[in-house]
C-alpha positions as CSV (number, residue, x, y, z in Angstrom):
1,X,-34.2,-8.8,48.5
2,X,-32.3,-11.5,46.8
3,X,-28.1,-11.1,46.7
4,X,-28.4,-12.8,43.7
5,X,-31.1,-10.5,42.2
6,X,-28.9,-7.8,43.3
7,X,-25.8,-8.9,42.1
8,X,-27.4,-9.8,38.7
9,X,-29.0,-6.3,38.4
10,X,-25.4,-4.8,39.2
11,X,-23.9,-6.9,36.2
12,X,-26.7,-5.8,33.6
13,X,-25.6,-2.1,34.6
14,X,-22.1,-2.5,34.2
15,X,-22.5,-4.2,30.6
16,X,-25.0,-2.3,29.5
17,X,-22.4,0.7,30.4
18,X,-19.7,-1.2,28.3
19,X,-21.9,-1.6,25.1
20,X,-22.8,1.8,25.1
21,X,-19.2,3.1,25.3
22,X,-18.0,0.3,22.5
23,X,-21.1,1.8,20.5
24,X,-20.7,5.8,21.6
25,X,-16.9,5.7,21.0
26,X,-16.8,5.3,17.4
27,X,-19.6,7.7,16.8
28,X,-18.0,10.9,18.8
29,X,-15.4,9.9,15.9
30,X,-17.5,9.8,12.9
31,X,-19.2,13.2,14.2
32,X,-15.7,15.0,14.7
33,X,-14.5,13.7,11.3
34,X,-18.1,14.9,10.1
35,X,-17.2,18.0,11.6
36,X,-14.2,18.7,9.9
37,X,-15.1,18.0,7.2
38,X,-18.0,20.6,6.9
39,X,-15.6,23.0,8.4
40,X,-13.2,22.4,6.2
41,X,-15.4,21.9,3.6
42,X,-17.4,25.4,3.9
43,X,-13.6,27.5,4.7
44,X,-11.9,26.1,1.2
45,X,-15.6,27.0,-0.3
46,X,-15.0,30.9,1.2
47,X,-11.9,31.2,0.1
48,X,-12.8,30.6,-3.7
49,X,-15.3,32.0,-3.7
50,X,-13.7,35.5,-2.0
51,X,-10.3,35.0,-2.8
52,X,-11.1,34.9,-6.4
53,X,-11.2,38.5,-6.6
54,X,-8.1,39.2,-4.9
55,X,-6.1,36.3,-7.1
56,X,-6.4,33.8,-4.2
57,X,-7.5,30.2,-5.1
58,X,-7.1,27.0,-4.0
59,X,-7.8,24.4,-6.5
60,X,-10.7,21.9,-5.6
61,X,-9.3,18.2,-6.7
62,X,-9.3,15.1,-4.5
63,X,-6.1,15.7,-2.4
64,X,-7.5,19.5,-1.5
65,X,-10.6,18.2,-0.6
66,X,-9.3,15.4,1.3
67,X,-6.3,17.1,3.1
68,X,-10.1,20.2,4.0
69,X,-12.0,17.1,4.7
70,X,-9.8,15.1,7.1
71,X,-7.7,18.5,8.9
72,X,-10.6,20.9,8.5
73,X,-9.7,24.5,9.1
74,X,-6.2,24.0,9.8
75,X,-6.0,21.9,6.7
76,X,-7.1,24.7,4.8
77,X,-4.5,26.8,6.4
78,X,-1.7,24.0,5.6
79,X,-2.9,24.2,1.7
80,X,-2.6,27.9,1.8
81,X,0.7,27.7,3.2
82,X,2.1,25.1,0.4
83,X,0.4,26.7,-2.4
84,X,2.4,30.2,-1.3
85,X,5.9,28.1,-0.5
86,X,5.6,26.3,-3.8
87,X,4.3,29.0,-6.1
């Protein structure tokens, strides 16, 4: 075999490795802020939806739904919180 075949071949590997992980990276972030967000999303949904009955509500405006979206489950958590320390 040819070293510089060889050599060549070796190089294609390794930046074929690097593009993936510069194209990979970003995704596993989109998917965990997707994630979240659905999470987050579904808990403040439950919480209306059941807490309704029992006089607990959290109201759905931009800053909820952002604070759900971005933190998720502990986002919900951190709304509850404030809405009991400032109520």
């Amino acid at each position: 075999m040819n070293l510089n075949l060889v050599l060549t071949f070796a190089l294609g590997i390794i930046l074929l490795f690097l593009v993936a992980r510069l194209i990979f990276g970003p995704l596993r972030i989109v998917g965990r802020l997707l994630w979240n967000a659905l999470l987050g999303g579904a808990l403040l949904y439950l919480i209306n939806l059941v807490g309704g009955r029992i006089g607990l509500q959290l109201p759905l405006n931009p800053v909820s739904a952002l604070v759900a979206g971005f933190l998720g489950i502990p986002g919900v958590i951190l709304l509850l919180v404030l809405q009991y320390l400032l109520a």
